[in-house]
C-alpha positions in Angstrom: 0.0 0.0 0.0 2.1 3.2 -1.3 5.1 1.3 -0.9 4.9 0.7 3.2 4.1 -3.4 3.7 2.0 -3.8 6.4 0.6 -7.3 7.5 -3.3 -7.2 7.6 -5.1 -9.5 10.0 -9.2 -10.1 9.6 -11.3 -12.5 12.4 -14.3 -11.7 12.9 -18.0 -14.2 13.4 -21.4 -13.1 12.5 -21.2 -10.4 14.9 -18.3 -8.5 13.8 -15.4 -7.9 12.4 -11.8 -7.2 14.0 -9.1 -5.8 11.5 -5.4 -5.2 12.4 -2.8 -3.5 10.4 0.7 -4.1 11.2 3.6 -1.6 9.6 6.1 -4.5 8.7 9.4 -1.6 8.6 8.7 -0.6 12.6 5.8 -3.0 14.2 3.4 -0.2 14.3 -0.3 -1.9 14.7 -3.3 -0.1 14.3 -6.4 -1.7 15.1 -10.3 -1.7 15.5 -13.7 -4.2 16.0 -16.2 -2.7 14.0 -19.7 -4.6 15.0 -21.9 -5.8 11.7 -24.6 -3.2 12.5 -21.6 -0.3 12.1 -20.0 -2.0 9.0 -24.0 -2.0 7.4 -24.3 1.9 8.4 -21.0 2.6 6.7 -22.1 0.8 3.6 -25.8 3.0 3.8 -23.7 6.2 4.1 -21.9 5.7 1.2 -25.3 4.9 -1.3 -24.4 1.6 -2.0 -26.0 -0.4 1.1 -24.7 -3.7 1.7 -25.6 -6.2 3.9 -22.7 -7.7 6.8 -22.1 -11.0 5.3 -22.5 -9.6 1.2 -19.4 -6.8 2.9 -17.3 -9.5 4.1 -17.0 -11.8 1.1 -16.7 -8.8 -0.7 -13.3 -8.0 2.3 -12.3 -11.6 1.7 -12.4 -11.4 -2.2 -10.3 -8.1 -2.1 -7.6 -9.6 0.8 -7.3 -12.6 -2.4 -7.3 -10.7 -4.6 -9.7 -12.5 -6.1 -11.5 -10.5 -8.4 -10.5 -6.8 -10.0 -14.2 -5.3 -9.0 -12.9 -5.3 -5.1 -9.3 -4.3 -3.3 -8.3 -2.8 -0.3 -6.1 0.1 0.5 -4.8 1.5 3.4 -4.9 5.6 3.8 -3.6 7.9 6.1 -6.5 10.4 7.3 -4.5 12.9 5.1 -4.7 9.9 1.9 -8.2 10.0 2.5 -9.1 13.6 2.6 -7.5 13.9 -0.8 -9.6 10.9 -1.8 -12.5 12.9 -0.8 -11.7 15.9 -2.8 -11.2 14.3 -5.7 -14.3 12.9 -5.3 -15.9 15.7 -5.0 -14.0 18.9 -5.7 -17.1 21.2 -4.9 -17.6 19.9 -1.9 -17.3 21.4 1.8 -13.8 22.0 3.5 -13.6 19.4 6.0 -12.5 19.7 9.2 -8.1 19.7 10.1 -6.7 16.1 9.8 -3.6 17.0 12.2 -5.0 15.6 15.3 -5.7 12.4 13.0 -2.2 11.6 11.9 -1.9 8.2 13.7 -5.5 7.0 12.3 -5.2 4.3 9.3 -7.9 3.5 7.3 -8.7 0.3 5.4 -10.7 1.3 2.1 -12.2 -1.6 0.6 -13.2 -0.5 -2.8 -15.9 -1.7 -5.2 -15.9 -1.1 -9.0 -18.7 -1.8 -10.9 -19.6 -0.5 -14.6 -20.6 2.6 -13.8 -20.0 2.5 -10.5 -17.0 3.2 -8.0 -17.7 3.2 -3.8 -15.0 3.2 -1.1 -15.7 1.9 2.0 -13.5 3.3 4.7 -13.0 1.0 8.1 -11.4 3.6 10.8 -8.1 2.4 12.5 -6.5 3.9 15.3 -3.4 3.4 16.4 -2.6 0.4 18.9 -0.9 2.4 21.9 2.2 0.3 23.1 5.4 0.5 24.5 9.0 -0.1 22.1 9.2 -3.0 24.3 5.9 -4.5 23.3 6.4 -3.7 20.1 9.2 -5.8 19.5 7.9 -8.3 21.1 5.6 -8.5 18.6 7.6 -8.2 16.0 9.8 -10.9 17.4 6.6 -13.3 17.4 5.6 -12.1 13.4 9.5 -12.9 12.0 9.6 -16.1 13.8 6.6 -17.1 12.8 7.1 -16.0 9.1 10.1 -18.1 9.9 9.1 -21.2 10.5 6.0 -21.3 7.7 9.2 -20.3 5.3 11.2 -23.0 6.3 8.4 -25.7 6.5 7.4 -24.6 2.8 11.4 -25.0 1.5 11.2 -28.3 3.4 7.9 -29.8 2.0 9.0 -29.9 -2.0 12.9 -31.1 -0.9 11.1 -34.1 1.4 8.9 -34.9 -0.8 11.0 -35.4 -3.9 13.6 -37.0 -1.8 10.8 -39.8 -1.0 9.5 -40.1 -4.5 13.3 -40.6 -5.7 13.3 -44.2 -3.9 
């Protein structure tokens, strides 16, 4: 997402949904649970209504990248703001972003024919000590460790075995 990796985390059940971004460069995490009845008000704003589960295949599609009508992005409030004015260059000042500078947002965004909606999931910034932080980050590496090395394994092991 503008050339900053983050690692982007969805759970969620029928009642909710709970995103987490993680800035790969630092361990940075912003984070929110957004409850279905919120994510189906934040579709309605935006004109193009959709109901909990319709929003999460549509958040699953994008995170696979499974189809070009849906993807996700992830905006600063300033990103956004811009995104809004483009939009709609007529439209109202908004109010000062500087107080915002920590938020993230996820934009999932839906292309149709003649269509083109952004629905923006607010993320505020996970409040932790450096200590916590790299704790964290310890945990992600290590674990991105070992699904590395299990995947190199795999292939070698199993053509070794199919060799005898």
């Amino acid at each position: 997402f503008h050339d900053v990796q983050y690692v982007l985390t969805i759970s969620g059940d029928g009642e909710g949904l709970t995103i987490e971004v993680e800035r790969t460069e630092d361990g940075r995490r912003w984070q929110s649970k957004f409850p279905a009845r919120f994510i189906e008000e934040i579709t309605q704003r935006t004109g193009n209504a959709k109901k909990f589960d319709v929003f999460v295949r549509m958040l699953l599609s994008a995170l696979a990248q499974e189809s070009d009508a849906v993807y996700l992005d992830v905006l600063t409030a300033r990103d956004l703001e811009m995104l809004r004015r483009h939009a709609n260059p007529q439209g109202p000042p908004t109010t000062s972003t500087s107080g915002q500078s920590d938020k993230r947002y996820l934009i999932l965004t839906y292309c149709a024919e003649f269509d083109k909606v952004h629905y923006p999931l607010p993320l505020p910034l996970e409040e932790r000590s450096e200590e916590e932080t790299l704790r964290a980050l310890v945990r992600r590496l290590r674990g991105e460790l070992a699904e590395a090395r299990a995947a190199a394994a795999g292939p070698a092991a199993g053509a070794a075995a199919g060799s005898c």
